[in-house]
C-alpha positions, 0 to 999 in steps of 0.5 A, a space after each residue: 482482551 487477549 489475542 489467540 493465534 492458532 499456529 502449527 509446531 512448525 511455524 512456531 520454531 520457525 518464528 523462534 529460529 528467526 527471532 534468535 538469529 534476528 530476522 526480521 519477519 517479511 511483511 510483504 511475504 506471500 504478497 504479489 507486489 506490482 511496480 508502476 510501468 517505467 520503473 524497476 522493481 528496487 527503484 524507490 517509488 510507490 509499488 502495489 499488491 494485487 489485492 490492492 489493484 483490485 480494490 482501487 479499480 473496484 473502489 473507482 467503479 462504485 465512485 464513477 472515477 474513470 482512469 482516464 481522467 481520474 486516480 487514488 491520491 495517496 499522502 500524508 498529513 500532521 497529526 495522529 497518535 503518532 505524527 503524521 496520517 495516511 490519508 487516501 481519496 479519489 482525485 480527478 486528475 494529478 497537480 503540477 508537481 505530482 508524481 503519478 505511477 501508472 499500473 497496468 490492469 493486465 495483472 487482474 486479467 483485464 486485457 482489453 485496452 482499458 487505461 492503467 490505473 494511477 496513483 498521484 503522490 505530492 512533493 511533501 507526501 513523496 519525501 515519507 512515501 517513497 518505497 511504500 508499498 500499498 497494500 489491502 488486507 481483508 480479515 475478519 477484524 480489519 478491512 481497508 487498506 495497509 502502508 507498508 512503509 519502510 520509512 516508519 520508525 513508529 505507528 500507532 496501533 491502528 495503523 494510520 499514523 506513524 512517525 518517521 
Protein backbone atom coordinates (compact mmCIF):
# COMPACT_ATOMS: atom_id res chain seq x y z
CA UNK A 1 0.00 0.00 0.00
CA UNK A 2 1.32 3.22 -0.73
CA UNK A 3 1.69 6.43 1.78
CA UNK A 4 0.24 10.07 0.05
CA UNK A 5 1.59 12.93 1.95
CA UNK A 6 0.15 16.43 1.13
CA UNK A 7 2.88 19.37 1.36
CA UNK A 8 2.99 22.91 0.23
CA UNK A 9 5.73 23.74 -2.61
CA UNK A 10 7.54 25.45 0.11
CA UNK A 11 8.00 22.77 2.31
CA UNK A 12 9.08 20.65 -0.29
CA UNK A 13 12.08 22.58 -1.76
CA UNK A 14 12.59 23.13 1.86
CA UNK A 15 12.99 19.48 2.56
CA UNK A 16 15.00 19.11 -0.90
CA UNK A 17 17.58 22.10 0.27
CA UNK A 18 18.04 20.11 3.48
CA UNK A 19 18.47 16.86 1.78
CA UNK A 20 21.31 18.16 -0.46
CA UNK A 21 23.25 20.16 2.09
CA UNK A 22 22.86 16.88 4.36
CA UNK A 23 20.68 18.37 7.34
CA UNK A 24 19.19 15.84 9.15
CA UNK A 25 15.55 16.55 9.52
CA UNK A 26 14.85 17.68 13.43
CA UNK A 27 12.80 15.24 15.39
CA UNK A 28 11.83 17.17 18.10
CA UNK A 29 10.90 20.08 15.76
CA UNK A 30 7.76 22.08 16.89
CA UNK A 31 7.74 19.92 20.11
CA UNK A 32 7.96 21.53 23.81
CA UNK A 33 10.38 19.25 25.15
CA UNK A 34 10.34 19.50 29.52
CA UNK A 35 13.80 18.50 31.50
CA UNK A 36 13.22 16.76 34.94
CA UNK A 37 14.02 19.34 37.96
CA UNK A 38 17.62 19.60 38.92
CA UNK A 39 18.93 18.92 35.46
CA UNK A 40 20.06 21.03 32.44
CA UNK A 41 18.71 21.12 29.72
CA UNK A 42 22.28 19.46 27.57
CA UNK A 43 22.53 17.12 30.65
CA UNK A 44 22.17 13.55 29.06
CA UNK A 45 19.17 12.33 31.30
CA UNK A 46 15.60 11.53 30.32
CA UNK A 47 13.58 14.50 29.07
CA UNK A 48 9.96 14.75 28.04
CA UNK A 49 7.25 16.47 25.68
CA UNK A 50 4.42 18.10 26.94
CA UNK A 51 2.18 16.16 25.20
CA UNK A 52 3.64 13.15 26.85
CA UNK A 53 3.39 15.11 30.61
CA UNK A 54 -0.38 15.21 29.88
CA UNK A 55 -0.73 11.55 29.04
CA UNK A 56 1.19 10.04 31.79
CA UNK A 57 -0.77 12.19 34.58
CA UNK A 58 -4.06 11.30 32.42
CA UNK A 59 -2.88 7.75 32.01
CA UNK A 60 -1.76 7.40 36.16
CA UNK A 61 -5.59 8.95 37.06
CA UNK A 62 -7.38 6.43 35.09
CA UNK A 63 -5.03 3.55 36.63
CA UNK A 64 -5.41 5.16 40.82
CA UNK A 65 -1.27 5.36 40.40
CA UNK A 66 -0.76 8.57 42.94
CA UNK A 67 2.52 10.46 42.17
CA UNK A 68 3.19 10.62 45.55
CA UNK A 69 3.89 7.00 45.83
CA UNK A 70 4.06 5.89 42.29
CA UNK A 71 5.59 6.97 38.56
CA UNK A 72 5.87 5.28 34.73
CA UNK A 73 9.05 3.05 34.75
CA UNK A 74 10.38 3.36 31.75
CA UNK A 75 13.23 0.39 30.00
CA UNK A 76 14.56 -1.88 27.95
CA UNK A 77 14.31 -5.64 27.12
CA UNK A 78 16.11 -8.18 24.55
CA UNK A 79 14.38 -9.10 21.79
CA UNK A 80 12.06 -7.41 19.12
CA UNK A 81 12.91 -7.24 15.23
CA UNK A 82 15.53 -5.12 15.97
CA UNK A 83 17.24 -6.19 19.49
CA UNK A 84 16.06 -4.61 21.99
CA UNK A 85 12.10 -3.47 23.23
CA UNK A 86 10.85 -0.30 24.68
CA UNK A 87 8.65 -1.40 27.35
CA UNK A 88 6.73 1.17 29.58
CA UNK A 89 4.47 0.39 32.91
CA UNK A 90 3.36 1.91 36.09
CA UNK A 91 5.27 1.25 39.23
CA UNK A 92 4.47 1.92 42.85
CA UNK A 93 7.57 3.11 43.78
CA UNK A 94 11.52 3.40 42.45
CA UNK A 95 14.28 0.34 43.04
CA UNK A 96 17.39 1.10 44.97
CA UNK A 97 19.40 1.88 42.13
CA UNK A 98 16.80 3.71 39.77
CA UNK A 99 17.30 6.83 38.55
CA UNK A 100 14.11 9.09 38.99
CA UNK A 101 13.55 12.19 37.05
CA UNK A 102 10.86 14.46 38.55
CA UNK A 103 8.55 16.90 36.21
CA UNK A 104 6.92 19.28 37.47
CA UNK A 105 3.07 19.86 36.62
CA UNK A 106 3.38 23.67 36.39
CA UNK A 107 4.04 23.14 32.40
CA UNK A 108 0.29 21.69 32.32
CA UNK A 109 -1.25 24.68 34.11
CA UNK A 110 -1.52 22.74 37.22
CA UNK A 111 -0.21 24.94 39.85
CA UNK A 112 -1.87 23.79 42.95
CA UNK A 113 0.77 21.84 44.89
CA UNK A 114 0.28 18.87 43.72
CA UNK A 115 3.54 16.17 43.41
CA UNK A 116 5.82 15.98 40.19
CA UNK A 117 5.43 13.54 38.17
CA UNK A 118 8.12 10.85 37.84
CA UNK A 119 9.94 8.81 35.91
CA UNK A 120 12.18 5.36 37.24
CA UNK A 121 14.88 4.25 34.65
CA UNK A 122 17.02 1.01 35.77
CA UNK A 123 20.95 0.89 35.76
CA UNK A 124 20.81 -1.47 32.51
CA UNK A 125 17.87 0.54 30.55
CA UNK A 126 19.84 3.79 31.66
CA UNK A 127 23.13 2.85 29.47
CA UNK A 128 20.61 2.97 25.98
CA UNK A 129 18.23 5.48 27.37
CA UNK A 130 20.26 8.41 28.31
CA UNK A 131 19.50 11.51 26.46
CA UNK A 132 15.97 10.17 25.01
CA UNK A 133 13.34 12.02 25.02
CA UNK A 134 9.59 10.78 25.73
CA UNK A 135 7.48 11.80 23.54
CA UNK A 136 3.60 11.00 22.62
CA UNK A 137 2.02 11.23 19.32
CA UNK A 138 -1.74 10.95 18.55
CA UNK A 139 -2.41 10.82 14.70
CA UNK A 140 -5.00 9.29 12.72
CA UNK A 141 -2.68 5.95 12.25
CA UNK A 142 -0.84 5.54 15.66
CA UNK A 143 -1.46 6.48 19.05
CA UNK A 144 1.00 5.86 21.85
CA UNK A 145 4.00 6.90 23.03
CA UNK A 146 7.20 7.69 20.85
CA UNK A 147 11.23 7.40 22.06
CA UNK A 148 13.02 9.61 20.73
CA UNK A 149 16.49 8.03 20.86
CA UNK A 150 19.75 9.21 19.92
CA UNK A 151 21.37 6.12 20.72
CA UNK A 152 19.67 4.08 18.08
CA UNK A 153 21.20 3.17 15.26
CA UNK A 154 18.46 1.18 13.95
CA UNK A 155 14.52 0.53 14.74
CA UNK A 156 12.25 -1.50 13.23
CA UNK A 157 9.03 -0.19 11.60
CA UNK A 158 6.79 -0.16 14.34
CA UNK A 159 8.76 1.56 16.36
CA UNK A 160 9.36 -0.55 19.71
CA UNK A 161 12.36 -1.91 19.06
CA UNK A 162 15.89 -0.84 17.81
CA UNK A 163 19.22 -1.63 17.99
CA UNK A 164 22.06 0.42 19.39
Amino acid sequence: MAMVSLQTAAERDAEHAAAAAGEKKDPLAGMTVLTAEGQTPGQKGIQVTLKALKRIRNAMAKENVSPEMGGLRVGITGGGCSGLSYNIRFDSQPRERDRVYSFDQAPLGIDDGSPNIRIFVDPKSFIYLHGMVLDFEETIMRQGFNFINPNSTKSCGCGSSFSS
